[in-house]
C-alpha positions as CSV (number, residue, x, y, z in Angstrom):
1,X,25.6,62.6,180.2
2,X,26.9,63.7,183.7
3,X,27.1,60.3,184.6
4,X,29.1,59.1,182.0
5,X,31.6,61.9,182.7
6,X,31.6,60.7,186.3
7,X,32.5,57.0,185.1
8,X,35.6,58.7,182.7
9,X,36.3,60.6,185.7
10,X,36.8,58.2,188.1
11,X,38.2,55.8,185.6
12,X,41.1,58.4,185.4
13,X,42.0,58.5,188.9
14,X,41.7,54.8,189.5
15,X,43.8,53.9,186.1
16,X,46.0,57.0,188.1
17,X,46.4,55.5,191.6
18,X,47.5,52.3,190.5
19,X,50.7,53.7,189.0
20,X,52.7,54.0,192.2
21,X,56.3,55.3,192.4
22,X,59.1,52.6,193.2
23,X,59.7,54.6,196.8
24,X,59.1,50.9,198.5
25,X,61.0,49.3,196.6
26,X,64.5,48.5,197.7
27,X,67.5,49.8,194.9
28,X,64.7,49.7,192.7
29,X,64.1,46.4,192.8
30,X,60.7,46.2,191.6
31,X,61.2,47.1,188.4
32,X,59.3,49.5,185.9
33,X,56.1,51.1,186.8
34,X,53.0,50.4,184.9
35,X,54.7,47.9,183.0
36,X,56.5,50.5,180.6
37,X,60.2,49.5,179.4
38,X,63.1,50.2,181.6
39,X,64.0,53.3,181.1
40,X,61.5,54.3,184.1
41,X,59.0,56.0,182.1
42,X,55.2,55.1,182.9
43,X,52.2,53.9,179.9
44,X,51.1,57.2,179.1
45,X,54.0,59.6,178.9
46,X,54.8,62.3,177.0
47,X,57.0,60.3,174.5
48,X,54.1,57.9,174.5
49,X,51.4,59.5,173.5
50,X,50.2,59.7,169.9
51,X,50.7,62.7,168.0
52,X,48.4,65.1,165.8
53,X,49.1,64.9,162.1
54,X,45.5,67.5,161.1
55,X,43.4,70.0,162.7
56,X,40.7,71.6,161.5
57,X,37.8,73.8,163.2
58,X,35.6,70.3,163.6
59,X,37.7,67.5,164.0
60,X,41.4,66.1,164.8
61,X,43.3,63.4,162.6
62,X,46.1,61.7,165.1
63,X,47.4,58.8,163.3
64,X,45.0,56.5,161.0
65,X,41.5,57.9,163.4
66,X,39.7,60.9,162.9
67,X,38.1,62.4,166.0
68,X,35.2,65.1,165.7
69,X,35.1,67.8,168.1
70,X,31.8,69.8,169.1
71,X,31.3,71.9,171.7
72,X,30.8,69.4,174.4
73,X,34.0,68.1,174.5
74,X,36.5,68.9,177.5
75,X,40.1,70.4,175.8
76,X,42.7,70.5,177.8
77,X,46.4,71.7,176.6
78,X,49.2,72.1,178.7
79,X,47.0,71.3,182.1
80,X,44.9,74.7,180.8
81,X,41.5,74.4,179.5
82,X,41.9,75.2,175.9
83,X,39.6,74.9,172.6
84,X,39.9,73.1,169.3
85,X,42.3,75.9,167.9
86,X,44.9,75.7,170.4
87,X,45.9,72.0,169.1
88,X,48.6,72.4,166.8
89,X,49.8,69.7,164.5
90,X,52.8,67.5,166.3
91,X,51.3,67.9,169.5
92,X,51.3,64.9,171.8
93,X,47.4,64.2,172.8
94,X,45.3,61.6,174.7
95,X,41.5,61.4,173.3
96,X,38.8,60.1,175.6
97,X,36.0,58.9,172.5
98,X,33.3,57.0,171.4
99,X,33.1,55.4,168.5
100,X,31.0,56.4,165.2
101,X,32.1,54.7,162.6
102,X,34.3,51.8,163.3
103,X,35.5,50.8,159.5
104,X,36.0,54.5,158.6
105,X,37.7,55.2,162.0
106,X,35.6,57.8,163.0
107,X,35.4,58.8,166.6
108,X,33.9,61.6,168.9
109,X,35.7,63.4,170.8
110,X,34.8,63.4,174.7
111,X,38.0,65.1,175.9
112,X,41.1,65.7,174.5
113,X,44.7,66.2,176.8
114,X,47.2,67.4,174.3
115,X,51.2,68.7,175.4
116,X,53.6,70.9,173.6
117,X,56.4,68.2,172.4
């Protein structure tokens, strides 16, 4: 298990590091980072992310998936560690999962990163 959170770990900070600011680039030249449209946002931000529709004590619905939560996931809201009971419905959230049930879109939760919209 700690080796798995290792891998999602780094993961992060690699999928992080490559996103570099256009500093180098002269007048902006070299367009949007991380691919995202032009208005200068990055994949991933705030406006990006998915958004929780349910909550309940044991799992999170955030569009058509359904993620249960048990003790061993990570929470994190607001860049705070946080439990199940702080994510409020139309919050903006990232869910790091694995998958239970593929046809009935059932996933568990490994960590969750949610923001206030």
């Amino acid at each position: 298990m700690k080796t798995t959170k290792t891998i999602a770990a780094l993961f992060v900070v690699l999928l992080f590091a490559g996103q570099s600011s256009n500093a180098g680039c002269p007048n902006g030249s070299c367009g949007p980072v991380g691919g995202a449209s032009t208005s200068g946002t990055f994949k991933g931000a705030p406006a990006r992310m998915p958004e929780v529709t349910a909550v309940d004590s044991k799992k999170i619905t955030v569009g058509d998936k359904i993620y249960l939560v048990d003790e061993t996931a990570k929470i994190v809201v607001d860049r705070k560690d946080a439990t199940v009971t702080d994510i409020k419905p139309g919050m903006r959230v990232l869910v790091n999962s694995r998958c239970v049930d593929r046809k009935e879109k059932l996933y568990q939760a490994i960590r969750i990163t949610a923001k206030t919209p």
